[in-house]
C-alpha positions in Angstrom: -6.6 -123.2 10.7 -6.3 -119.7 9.1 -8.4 -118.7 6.2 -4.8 -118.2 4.3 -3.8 -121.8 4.9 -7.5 -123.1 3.9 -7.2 -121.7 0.6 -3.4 -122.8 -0.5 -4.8 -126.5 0.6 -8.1 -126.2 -1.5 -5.4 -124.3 -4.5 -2.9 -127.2 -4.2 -4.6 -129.5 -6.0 -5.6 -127.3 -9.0 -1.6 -127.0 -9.2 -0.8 -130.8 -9.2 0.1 -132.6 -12.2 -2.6 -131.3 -14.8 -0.5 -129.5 -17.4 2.6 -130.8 -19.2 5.7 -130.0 -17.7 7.7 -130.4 -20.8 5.3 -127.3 -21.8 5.2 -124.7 -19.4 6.5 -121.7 -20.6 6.9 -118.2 -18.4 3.5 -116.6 -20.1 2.7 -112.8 -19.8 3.5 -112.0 -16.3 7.2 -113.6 -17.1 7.1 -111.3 -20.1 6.2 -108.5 -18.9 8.6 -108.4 -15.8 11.6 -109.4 -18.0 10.3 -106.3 -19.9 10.5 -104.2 -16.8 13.4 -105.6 -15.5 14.9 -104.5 -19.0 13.8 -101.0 -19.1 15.1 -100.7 -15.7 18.6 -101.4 -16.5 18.4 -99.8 -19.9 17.5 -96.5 -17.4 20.3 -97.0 -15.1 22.5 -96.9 -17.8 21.1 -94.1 -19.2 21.6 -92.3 -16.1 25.1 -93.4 -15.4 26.0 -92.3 -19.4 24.7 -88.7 -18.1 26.5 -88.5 -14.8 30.1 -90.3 -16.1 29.6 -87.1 -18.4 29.8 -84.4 -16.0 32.8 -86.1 -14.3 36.2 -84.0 -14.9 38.8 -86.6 -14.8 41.4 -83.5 -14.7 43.4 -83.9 -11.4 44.8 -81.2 -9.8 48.7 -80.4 -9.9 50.8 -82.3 -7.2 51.7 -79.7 -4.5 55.1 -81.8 -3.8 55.6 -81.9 -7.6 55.7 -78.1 -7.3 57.8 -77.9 -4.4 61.5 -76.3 -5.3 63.9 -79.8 -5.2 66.5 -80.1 -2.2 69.7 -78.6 -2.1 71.5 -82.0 -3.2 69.2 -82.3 -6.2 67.5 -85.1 -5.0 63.7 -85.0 -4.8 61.7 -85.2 -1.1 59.1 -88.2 -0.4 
């Protein structure tokens, strides 16, 4: 038996039924990376904001639009 696997069968116990489950809330560590997790996104979106700025939606003319129309006065495909 590994030292790992001694020490989650000596922890099990400890984690058996001596709290009440209609009680157990996240704590800190659920806090704090709901926090992180937050800030994260908020930062991504940040970023995005800044990028979508710099992003000319201007297209270019159509060359075909520019393109004299045919002799019939019908336009090519």
């Amino acid at each position: 038996m590994s030292a790992t696997q001694a020490a989650l069968t000596q922890l099990l116990p400890l984690a058996g039924d001596t709290f009440d489950k209609n009680k157990v809330t996240p704590g800190l560590l659920g806090f704090l990376v709901f926090a992180a997790l937050a800030v994260g996104v908020w930062a991504l979106m940040k970023s995005m904001n800044r990028h979508m700025g710099r992003v000319s939606f201007e297209e270019a003319p159509d060359p075909a639009a520019s393109a004299a129309p045919a002799a019939d006065g019908t336009r090519a495909p």
